[in-house]
N, C-alpha and C positions, 0 to 999 in steps of 0.2 A: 813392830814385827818385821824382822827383814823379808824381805822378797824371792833371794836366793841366799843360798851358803856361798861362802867365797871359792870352796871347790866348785860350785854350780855355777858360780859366776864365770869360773874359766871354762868350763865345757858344754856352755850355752850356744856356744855359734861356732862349735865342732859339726863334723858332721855327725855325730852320735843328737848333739844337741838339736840339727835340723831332723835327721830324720823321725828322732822322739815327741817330735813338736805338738806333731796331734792328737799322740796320745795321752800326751799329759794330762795332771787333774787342772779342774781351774778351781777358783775361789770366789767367795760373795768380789772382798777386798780387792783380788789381783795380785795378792802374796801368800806365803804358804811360809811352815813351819818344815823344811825339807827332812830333818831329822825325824819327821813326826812319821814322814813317808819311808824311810828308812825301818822306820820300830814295825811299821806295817808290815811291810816284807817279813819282818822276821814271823812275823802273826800268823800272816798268811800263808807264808812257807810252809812251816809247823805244820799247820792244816792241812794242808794240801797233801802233804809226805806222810802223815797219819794216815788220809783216805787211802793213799794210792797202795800203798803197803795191805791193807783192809783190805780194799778191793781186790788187790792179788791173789791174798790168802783166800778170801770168796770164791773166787771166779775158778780158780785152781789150789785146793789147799795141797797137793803133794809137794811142789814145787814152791811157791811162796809162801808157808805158813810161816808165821813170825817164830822166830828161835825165842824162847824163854830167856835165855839169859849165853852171854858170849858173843855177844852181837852188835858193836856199837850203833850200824844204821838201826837195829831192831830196838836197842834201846832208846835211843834220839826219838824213835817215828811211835814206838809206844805209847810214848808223852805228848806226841804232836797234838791232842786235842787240846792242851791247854793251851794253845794260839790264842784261843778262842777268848781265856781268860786276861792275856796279854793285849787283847783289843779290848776289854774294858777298861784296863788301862790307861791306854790312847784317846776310848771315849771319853772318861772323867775330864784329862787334861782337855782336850778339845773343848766339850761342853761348858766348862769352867773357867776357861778363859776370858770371856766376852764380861762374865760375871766379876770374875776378879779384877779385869783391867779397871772396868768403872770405880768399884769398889777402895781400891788400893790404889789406883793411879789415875783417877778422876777422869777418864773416857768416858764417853758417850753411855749413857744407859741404855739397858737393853729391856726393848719395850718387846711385851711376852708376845702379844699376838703375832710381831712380826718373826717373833723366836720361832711359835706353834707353827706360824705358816713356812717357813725355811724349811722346819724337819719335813712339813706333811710333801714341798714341790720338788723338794730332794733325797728325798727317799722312797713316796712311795710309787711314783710310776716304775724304776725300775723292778722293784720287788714285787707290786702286781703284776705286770706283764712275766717274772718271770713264772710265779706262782701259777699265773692260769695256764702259760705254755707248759709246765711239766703238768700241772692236771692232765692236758690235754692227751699228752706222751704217755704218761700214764694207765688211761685209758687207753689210748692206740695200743700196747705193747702189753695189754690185759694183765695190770701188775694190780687192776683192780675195776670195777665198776663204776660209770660215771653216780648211780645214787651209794656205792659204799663212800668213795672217795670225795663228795659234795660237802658232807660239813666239814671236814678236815681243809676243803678248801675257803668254803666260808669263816670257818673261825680263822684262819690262818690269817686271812686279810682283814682281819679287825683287831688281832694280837691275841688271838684271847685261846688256840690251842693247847699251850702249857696250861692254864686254869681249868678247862672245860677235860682236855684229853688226859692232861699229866701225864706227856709221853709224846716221842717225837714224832715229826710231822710225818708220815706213809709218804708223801706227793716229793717233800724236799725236807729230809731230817734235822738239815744247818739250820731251815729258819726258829729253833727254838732261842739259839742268841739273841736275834733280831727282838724274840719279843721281851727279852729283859734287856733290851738297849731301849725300846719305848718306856719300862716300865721307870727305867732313869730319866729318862728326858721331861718324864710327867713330875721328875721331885727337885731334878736341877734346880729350878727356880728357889724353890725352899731352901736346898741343902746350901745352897751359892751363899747365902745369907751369915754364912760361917765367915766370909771375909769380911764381914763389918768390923769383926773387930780391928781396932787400930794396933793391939798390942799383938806384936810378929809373934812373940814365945807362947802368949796365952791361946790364939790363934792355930799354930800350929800343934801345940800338945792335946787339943780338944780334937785333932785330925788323926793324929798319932793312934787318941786313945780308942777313938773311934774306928779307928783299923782292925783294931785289935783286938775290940768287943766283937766287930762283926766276925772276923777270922776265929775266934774261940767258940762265936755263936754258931758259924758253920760247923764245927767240930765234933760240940758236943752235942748238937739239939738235930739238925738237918742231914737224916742222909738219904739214900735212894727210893726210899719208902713214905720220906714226910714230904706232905700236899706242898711246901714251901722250896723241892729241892730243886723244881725251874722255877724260881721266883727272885725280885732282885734282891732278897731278902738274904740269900744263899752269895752270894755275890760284892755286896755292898762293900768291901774292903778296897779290892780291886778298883773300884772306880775311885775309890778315895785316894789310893793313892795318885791317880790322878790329879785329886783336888793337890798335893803335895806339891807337885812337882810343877804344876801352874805356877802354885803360890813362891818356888824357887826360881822358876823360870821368870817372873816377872819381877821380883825385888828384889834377887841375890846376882842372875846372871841380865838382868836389863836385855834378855832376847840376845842375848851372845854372848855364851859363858866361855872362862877364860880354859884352854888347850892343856893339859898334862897327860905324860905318858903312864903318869900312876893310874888311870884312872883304863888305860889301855889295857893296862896288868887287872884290874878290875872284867872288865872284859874276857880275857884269856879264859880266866878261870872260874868266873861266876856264866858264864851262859855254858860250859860244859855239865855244871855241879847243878844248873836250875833243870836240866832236858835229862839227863845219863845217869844223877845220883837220885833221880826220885824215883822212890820207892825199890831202888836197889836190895837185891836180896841179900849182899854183904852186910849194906850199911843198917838191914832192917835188924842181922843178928847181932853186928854188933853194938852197935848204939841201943836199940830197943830188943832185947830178946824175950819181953813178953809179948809184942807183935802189936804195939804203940807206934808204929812209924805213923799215921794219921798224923800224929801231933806234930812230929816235926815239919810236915808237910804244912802241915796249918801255921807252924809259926817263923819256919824260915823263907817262905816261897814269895810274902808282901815284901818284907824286907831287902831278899835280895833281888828283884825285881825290880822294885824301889832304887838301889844302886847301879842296877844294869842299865837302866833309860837314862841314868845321869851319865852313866861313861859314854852313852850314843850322844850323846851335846858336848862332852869335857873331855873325851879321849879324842889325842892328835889321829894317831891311826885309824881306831874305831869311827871316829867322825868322818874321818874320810874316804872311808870304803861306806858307810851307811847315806853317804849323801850322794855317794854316784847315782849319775842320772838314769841308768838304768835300774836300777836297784828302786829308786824312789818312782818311775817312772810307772814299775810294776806293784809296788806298794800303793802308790796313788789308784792302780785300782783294784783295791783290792776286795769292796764291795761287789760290783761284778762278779769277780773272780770265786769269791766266798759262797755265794747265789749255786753258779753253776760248775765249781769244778768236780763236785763230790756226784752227780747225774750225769757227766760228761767224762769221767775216768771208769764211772760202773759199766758203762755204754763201749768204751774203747776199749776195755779191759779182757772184754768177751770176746775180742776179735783176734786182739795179742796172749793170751793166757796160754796158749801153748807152743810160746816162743818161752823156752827153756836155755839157754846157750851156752850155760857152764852149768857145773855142776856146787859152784857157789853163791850162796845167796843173797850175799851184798851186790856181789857183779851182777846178776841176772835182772835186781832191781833197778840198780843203778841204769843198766841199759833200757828195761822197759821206763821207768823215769825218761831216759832223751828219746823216745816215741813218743810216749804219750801228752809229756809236760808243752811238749812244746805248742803241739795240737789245740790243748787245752787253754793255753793264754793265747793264741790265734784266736782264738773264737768268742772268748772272753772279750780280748780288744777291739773283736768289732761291733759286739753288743754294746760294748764302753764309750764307743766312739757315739754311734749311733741312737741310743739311747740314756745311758746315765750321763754320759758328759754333757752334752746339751741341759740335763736339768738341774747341772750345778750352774749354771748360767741364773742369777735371783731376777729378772725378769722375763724369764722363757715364757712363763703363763699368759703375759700381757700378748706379748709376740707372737703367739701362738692366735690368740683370741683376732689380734690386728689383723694377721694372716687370715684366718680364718671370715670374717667379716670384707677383707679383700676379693677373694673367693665369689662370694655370696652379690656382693656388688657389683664386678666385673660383668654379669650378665645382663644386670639389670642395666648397669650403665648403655649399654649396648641397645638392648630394647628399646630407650628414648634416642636414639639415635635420629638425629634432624629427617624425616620421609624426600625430602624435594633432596638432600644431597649424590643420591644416583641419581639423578636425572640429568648432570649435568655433563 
């Protein structure tokens, strides 16, 4: 796995390089998939530009309510929630890595316990502490009672909201992804088991098919009303093709696929047509005018998704604006980010909502966007720095404990302290 991209290897000891230093992710390893942090950004972007847009229309619907249609930012931020689907994506590939390298290329196996304990020191201190501080906010800002708001915070921090509530979280609505990203991590083990096979074709057509059944299953069987529709059940495609792109990234591009600008042109035009044409009310009459676009949605959105992460590794251009370090810098956090910026644009929102400044709706956004955005990953980076960074560190627990037990001993050492030594 390299370390950096060779763009990153040049603008490591810029100063963009120094100043971004601390905030960068770390890794168990010490090396990183920097394109991986790149797809982030796009993830989290999306999200983010979905909320703030929401929020506007909220907080002031005369002025920001979203245009129906004539509005490329309106169209783009419409769709922004599927970020969300784009990070399971990036989870597959991620989580399926460590499986296939052994698997396919005879690395080190991946022993489960230390797998379970990785997610549990790496994930959950940030997402509890953020969970009990918006409780807490919550309550202060009487958006509800500490006994209405109590099991919403209980189930929240054992995953199990989606099952119990069926319906998103009152305290912090994002964390209903988080808990079909556990519900993955509980079957990775199993599903990873798909790279036994030695044969590449037979291998990946059982991946293929597998995409495809879950994408038709989400379709026909799962919508807003079945017990199944926050379940990874509703989902399972998405991460697969994750499991895909592992399986390419490891045996076809050997961790550094080779550069074309075809794949730039891939680019151009597949990330407008995944964000702009879905669910267009053109393309709804004229391709489906009994009002079937679901389908198409269901069977172009894997695939071309599928080829967009590959142009972020294979495109000259593409690759090289997605591995900028500030781009990856802000991708890399974008768990943070993800937590708090949808409670932290609703908050700031209320203060800027009747900053109006033109009488156009893209501009007006676009400018409360460079208020608020910037505000928002400020505050995010310093929760990043402060807390989630330190616990992608895979010995923080120990450290902590040592720390801790230092503490504890310091006094006591002192207490045995020799009596006759003042007296001299």
């Amino acid at each position: 796995m390299p370390i950096l991209s060779d763009n990153q290897s040049r603008q490591s000891g810029s100063f963009s390089g120094r100043l971004l230093a601390p905030f960068r992710r770390v890794t168990s390893s010490g090396s990183f998939i920097s394109e991986i942090d790149g797809l982030r950004f796009i993830a989290i972007g999306s999200v983010v530009l979905f909320h703030l847009v929401v929020n506007l229309g909220f907080k002031s619907p005369a002025a920001y309510t979203v245009p129906s249609s004539g509005n490329l930012l309106a169209a783009v931020a419409r769709h922004g929630f599927r970020g969300v689907e784009l990070f399971f994506i990036i989870s597959g590939f991620i989580l399926a890595y460590p499986f296939a390298s052994h698997w396919l290329l005879g690395r080190p196996r991946v022993h489960l316990g230390q797998y379970f304990l990785r997610r549990l020191t790496r994930l959950e201190p940030p997402y509890m502490l953020c969970m009990v501080f918006l409780f807490l906010v919550r309550v202060a800002d009487g958006s509800g009672t500490s006994w209405q708001l109590l099991p919403h915070l209980g189930a929240s921090l054992v995953y199990s909201h989606n099952l119990l509530f069926q319906s998103e979280n009152p305290i912090n609505n994002v964390a209903w992804s988080l808990e079909i990203e556990v519900q993955f991590y509980l079957l990775v083990p199993i599903l990873s088991r798909i790279f036994m096979l030695r044969s590449k074709i037979t291998r990946r057509s059982i991946i293929v098919a597998a995409i495809g059944a879950s994408a038709l299953t989400e379709w026909l069987f799962i919508g807003p009303e079945s017990p199944m529709y926050l379940t990874i059940i509703r989902f399972l495609h998405f991460f697969l093709i994750g499991f895909l792109l592992a399986d390419l990234y490891l045996l076809n591009w050997h961790g550094r696929a080779q550069k074309s600008l075809r794949w730039d042109l891939v680019s151009l035009l597949g990330w407008p047509a995944l964000f702009v044409l879905w669910n267009s009310p053109w393309l709804s009459k004229t391709l489906f005018p009994h009002g079937h676009l679901p389908v198409l949605g269901a069977l172009l959105f894997p695939p071309l998704a599928f080829f967009l992460y590959q142009a972020v590794f294979r495109g000259v251009i593409t690759n090289r604006i997605m591995t900028n370090l500030w781009i990856t810098t802000i991708g890399g956090m974008c768990y943070t980010i993800y937590l708090f910026h949808n409670p932290l644009i609703g908050a700031l929102a209320s203060l800027t909502r009747s900053f109006v400044p033109t009488g156009i709706y893209t501009l007006n956004v676009i400018v409360q966007g460079c208020i608020l955005l910037p505000i928002v990953v400020g505050a995010c980076a310093l929760y990043f720095v402060t807390i989630e960074r330190p616990c992608m560190r895979r010995d923080w627990p120990r450290k902590l404990v040592e720390k801790t037990r230092s503490l504890f001993d310091r006094p006591a050492a002192e207490g045995l302290k020799d009596p006759m030594s003042d007296s001299v």
